[in-house]
MMTF fields as JSON, N, C-alpha, C and O atoms, coordinates in Angstrom:
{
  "mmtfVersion": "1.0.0",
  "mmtfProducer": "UNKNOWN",
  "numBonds": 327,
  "numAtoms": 328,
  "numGroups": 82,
  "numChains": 1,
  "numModels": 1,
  "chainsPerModel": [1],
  "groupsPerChain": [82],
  "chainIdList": ["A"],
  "bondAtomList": [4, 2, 8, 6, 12, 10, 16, 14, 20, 18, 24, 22, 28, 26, 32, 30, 36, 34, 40, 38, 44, 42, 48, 46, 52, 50, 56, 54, 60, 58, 64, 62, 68, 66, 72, 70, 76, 74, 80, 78, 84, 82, 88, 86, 92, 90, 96, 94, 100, 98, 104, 102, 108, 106, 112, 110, 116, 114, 120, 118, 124, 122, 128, 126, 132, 130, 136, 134, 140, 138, 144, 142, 148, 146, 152, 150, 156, 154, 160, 158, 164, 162, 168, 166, 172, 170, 176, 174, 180, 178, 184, 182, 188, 186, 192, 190, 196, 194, 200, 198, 204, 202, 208, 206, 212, 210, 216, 214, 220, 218, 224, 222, 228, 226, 232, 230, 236, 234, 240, 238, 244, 242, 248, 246, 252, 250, 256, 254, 260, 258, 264, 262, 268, 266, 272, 270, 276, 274, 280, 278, 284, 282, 288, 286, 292, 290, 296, 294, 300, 298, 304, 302, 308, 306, 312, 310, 316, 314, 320, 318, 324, 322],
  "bondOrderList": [1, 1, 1, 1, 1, 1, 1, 1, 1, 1, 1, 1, 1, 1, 1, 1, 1, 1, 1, 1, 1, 1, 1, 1, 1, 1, 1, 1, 1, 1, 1, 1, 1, 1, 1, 1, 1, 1, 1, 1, 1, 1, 1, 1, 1, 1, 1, 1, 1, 1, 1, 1, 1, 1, 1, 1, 1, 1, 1, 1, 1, 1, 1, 1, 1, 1, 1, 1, 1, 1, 1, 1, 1, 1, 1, 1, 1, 1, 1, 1, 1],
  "groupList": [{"groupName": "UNK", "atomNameList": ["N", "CA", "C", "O"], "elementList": ["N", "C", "C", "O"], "formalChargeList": [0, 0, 0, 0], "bondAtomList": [1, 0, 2, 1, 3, 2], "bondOrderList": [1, 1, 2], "singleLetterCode": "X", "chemCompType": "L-PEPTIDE LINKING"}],
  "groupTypeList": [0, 0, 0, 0, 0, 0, 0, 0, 0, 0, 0, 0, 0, 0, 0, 0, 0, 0, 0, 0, 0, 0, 0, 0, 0, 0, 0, 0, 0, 0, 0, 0, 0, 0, 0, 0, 0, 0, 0, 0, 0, 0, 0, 0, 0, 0, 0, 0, 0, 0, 0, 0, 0, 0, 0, 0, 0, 0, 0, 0, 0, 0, 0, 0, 0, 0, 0, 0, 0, 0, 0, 0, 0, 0, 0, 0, 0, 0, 0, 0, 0, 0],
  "groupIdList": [1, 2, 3, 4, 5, 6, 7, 8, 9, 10, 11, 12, 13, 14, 15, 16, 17, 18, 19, 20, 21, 22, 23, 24, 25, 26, 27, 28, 29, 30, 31, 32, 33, 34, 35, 36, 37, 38, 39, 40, 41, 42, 43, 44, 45, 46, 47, 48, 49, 50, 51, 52, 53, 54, 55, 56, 57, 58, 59, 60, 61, 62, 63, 64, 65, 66, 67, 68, 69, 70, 71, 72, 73, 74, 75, 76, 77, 78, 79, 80, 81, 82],
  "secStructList": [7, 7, 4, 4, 4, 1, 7, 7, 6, 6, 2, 2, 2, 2, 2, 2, 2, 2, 2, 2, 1, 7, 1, 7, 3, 3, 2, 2, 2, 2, 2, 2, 2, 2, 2, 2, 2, 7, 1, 1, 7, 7, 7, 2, 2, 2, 2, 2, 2, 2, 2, 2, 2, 2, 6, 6, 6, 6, 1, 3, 3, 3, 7, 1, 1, 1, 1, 7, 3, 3, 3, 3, 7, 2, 2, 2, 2, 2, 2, 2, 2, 7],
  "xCoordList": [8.816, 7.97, 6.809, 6.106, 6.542, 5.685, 4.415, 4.127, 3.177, 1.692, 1.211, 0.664, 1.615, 1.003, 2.357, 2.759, 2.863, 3.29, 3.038, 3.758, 1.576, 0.975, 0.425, -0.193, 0.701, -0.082, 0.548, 1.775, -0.175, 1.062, -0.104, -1.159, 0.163, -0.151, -1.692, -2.298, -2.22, -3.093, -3.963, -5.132, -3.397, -4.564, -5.963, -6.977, -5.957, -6.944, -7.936, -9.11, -7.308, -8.205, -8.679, -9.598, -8.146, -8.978, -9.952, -10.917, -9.43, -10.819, -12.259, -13.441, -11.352, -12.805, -13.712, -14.899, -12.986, -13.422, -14.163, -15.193, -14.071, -14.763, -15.999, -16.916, -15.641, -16.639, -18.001, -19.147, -17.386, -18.168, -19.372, -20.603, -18.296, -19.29, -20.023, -20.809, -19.899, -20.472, -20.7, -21.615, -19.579, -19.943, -18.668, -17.601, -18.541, -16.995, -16.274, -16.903, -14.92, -14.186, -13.092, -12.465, -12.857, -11.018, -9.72, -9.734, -8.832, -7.684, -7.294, -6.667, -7.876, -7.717, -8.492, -8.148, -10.159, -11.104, -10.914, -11.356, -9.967, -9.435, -8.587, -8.918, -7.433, -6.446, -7.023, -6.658, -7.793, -8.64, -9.307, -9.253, -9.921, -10.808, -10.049, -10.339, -8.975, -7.968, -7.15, -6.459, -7.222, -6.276, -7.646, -7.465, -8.899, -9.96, -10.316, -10.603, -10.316, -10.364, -9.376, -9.721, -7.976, -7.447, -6.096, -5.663, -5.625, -4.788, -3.34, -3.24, -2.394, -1.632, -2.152, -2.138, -2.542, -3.032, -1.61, -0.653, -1.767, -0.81, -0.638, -1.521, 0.801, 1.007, 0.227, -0.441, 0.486, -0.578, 0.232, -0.139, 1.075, 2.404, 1.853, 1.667, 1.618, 1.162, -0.072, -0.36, -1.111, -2.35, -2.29, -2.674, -1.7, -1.427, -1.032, -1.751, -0.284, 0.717, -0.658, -1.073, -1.082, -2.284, -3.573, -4.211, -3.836, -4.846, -4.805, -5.542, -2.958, -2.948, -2.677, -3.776, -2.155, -2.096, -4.015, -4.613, -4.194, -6.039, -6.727, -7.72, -6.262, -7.129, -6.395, -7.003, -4.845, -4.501, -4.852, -4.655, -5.262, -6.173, -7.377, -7.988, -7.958, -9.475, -10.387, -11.557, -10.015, -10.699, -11.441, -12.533, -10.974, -11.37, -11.676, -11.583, -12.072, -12.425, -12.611, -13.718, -11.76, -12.342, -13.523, -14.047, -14.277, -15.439, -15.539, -14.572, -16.914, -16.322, -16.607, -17.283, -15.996, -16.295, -14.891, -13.82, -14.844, -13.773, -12.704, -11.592, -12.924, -12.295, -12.036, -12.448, -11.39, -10.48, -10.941, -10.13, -12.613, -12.861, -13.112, -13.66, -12.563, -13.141, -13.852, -13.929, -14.508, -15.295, -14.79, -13.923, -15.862, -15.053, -15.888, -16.999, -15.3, -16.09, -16.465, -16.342, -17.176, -17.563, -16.633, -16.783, -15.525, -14.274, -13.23, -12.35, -13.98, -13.215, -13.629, -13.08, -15.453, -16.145, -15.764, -15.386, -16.066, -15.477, -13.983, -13.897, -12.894, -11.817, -11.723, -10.915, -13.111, -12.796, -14.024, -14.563, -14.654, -15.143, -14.513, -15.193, -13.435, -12.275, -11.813, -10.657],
  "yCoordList": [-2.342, -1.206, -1.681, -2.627, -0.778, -1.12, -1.044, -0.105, -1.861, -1.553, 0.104, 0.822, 0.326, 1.47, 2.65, 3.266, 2.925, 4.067, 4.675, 5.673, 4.674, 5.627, 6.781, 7.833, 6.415, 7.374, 8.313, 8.264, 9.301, 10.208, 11.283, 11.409, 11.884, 12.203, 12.992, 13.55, 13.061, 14.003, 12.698, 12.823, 11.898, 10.457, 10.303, 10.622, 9.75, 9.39, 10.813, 10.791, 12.016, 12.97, 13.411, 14.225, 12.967, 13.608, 13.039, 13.53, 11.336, 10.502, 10.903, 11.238, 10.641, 11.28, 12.636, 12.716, 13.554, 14.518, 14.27, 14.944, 13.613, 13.832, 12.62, 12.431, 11.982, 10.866, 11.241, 10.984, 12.12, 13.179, 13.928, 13.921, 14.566, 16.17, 15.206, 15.867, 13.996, 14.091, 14.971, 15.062, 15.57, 16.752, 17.054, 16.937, 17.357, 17.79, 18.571, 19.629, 18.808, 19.863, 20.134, 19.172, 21.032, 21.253, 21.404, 21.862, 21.213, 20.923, 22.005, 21.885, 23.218, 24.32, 24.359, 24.734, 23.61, 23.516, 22.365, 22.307, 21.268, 20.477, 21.106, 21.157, 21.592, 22.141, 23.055, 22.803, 23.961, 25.013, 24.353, 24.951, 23.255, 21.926, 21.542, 21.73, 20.963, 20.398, 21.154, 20.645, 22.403, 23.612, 23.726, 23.33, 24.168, 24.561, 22.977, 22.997, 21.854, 20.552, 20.188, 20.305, 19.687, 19.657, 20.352, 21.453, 19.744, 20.579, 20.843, 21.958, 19.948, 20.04, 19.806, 18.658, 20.78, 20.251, 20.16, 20.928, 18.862, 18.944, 20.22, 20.934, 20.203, 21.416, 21.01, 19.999, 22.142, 21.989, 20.966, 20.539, 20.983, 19.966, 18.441, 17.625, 18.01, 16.624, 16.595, 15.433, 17.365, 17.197, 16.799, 15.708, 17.887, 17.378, 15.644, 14.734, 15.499, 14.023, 12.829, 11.823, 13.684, 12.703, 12.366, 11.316, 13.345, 13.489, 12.127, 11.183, 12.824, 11.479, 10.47, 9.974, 10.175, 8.643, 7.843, 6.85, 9.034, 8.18, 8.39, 7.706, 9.394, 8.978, 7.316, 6.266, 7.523, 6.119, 4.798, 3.679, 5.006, 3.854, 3.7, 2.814, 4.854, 4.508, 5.422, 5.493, 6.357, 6.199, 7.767, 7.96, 8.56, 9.303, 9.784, 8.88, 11.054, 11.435, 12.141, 12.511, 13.129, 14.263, 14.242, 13.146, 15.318, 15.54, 16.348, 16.997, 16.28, 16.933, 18.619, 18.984, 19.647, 20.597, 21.832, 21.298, 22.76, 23.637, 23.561, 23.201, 23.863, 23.655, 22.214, 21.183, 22.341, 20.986, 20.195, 20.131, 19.198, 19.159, 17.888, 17.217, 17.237, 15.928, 15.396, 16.068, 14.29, 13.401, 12.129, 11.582, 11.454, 10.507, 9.413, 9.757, 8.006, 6.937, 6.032, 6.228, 4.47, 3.792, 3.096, 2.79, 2.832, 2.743, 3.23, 2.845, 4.384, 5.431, 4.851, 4.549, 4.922, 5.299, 3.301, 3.119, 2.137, 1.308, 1.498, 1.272, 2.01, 2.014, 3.022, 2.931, 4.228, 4.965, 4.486, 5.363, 3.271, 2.716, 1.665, 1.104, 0.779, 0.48, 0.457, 0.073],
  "zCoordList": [-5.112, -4.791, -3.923, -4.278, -2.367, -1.985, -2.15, -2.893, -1.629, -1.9, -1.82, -2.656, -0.601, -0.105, -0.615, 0.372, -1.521, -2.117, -2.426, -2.471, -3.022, -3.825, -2.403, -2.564, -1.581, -0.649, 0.162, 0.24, 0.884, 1.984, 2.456, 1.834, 3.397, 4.711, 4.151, 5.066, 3.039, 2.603, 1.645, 1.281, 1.457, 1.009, 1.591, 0.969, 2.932, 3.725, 3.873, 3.503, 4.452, 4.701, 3.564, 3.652, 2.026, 1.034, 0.393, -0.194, 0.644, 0.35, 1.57, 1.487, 2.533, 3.566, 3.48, 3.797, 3.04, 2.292, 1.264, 1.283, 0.417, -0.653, -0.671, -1.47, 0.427, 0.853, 1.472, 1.102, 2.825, 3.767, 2.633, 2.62, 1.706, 0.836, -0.445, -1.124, -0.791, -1.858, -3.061, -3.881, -2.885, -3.865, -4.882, -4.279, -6.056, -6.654, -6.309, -6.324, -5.863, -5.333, -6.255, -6.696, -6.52, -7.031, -6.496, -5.353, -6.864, -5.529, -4.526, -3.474, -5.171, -4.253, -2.87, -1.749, -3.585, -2.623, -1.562, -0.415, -2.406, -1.337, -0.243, 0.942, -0.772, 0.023, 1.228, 2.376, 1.007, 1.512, 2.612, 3.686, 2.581, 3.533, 4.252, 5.433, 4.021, 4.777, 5.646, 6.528, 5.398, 6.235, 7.167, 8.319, 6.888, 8.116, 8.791, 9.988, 8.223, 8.816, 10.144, 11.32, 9.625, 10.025, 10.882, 10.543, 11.775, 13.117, 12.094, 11.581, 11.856, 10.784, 9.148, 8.704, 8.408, 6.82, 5.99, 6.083, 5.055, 4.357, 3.156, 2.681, 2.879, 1.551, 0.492, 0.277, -0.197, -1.277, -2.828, -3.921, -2.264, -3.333, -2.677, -3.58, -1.562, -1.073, -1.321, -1.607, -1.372, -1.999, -3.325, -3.747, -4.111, -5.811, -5.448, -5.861, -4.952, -5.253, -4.936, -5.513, -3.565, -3.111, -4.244, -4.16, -5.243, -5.979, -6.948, -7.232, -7.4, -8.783, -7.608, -7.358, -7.146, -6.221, -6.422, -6.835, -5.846, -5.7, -6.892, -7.14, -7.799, -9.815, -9.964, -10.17, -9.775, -10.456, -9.75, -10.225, -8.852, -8.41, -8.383, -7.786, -9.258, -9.73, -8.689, -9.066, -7.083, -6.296, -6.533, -6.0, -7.126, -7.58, -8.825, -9.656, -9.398, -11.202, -11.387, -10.996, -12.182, -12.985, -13.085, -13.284, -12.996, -13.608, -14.977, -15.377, -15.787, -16.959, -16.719, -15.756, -17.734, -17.764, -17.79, -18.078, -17.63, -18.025, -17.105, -17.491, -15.929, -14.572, -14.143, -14.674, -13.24, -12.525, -11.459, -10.535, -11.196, -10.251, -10.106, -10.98, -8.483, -8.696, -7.834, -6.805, -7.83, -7.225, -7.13, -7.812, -5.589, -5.295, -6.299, -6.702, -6.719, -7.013, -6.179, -4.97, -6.852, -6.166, -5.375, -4.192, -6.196, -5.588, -4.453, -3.684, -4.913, -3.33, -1.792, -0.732, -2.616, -1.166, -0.269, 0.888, -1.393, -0.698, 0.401, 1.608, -0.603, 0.168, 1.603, 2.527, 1.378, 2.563, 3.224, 3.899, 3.223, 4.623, 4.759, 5.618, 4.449, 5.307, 6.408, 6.584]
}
């Protein structure tokens, strides 16, 4: 299995996203960003995939509370100035 598996076409623009806003988003609010962001945005099925790819590598996190929202970590923001 390769290094870079965990990733796909909605990885990079969502760490940068959430790098850019500093702020918590939910995957809708991701998806929603990425359609007015970008020229092709990925589906909203490659966002999901992209989400857990970057929790299981630490680069992102739930935040707490009722709803579904996350933020990037310290971890993220290293990997998205890369």
């Amino acid at each position: 299995m390769g290094s870079e598996e965990w990733k796909n076409s909605a990885t990079d623009p969502i760490i940068n996203l959430l790098s850019e806003s500093d702020v918590a988003i939910s995957p809708g609010g991701i998806t929603a960003n990425l359609e007015y962001k970008l020229e092709r945005p990925p589906s909203r099925s490659t966002v999901t995939r992209a989400i857990r790819g970057l929790r299981n590598k630490g680069y992102i996190e739930k935040i707490d509370g009722s709803k579904t929202y996350y933020m990037i970590t310290d971890a993220g923001r290293e990997y998205a100035n890369k």
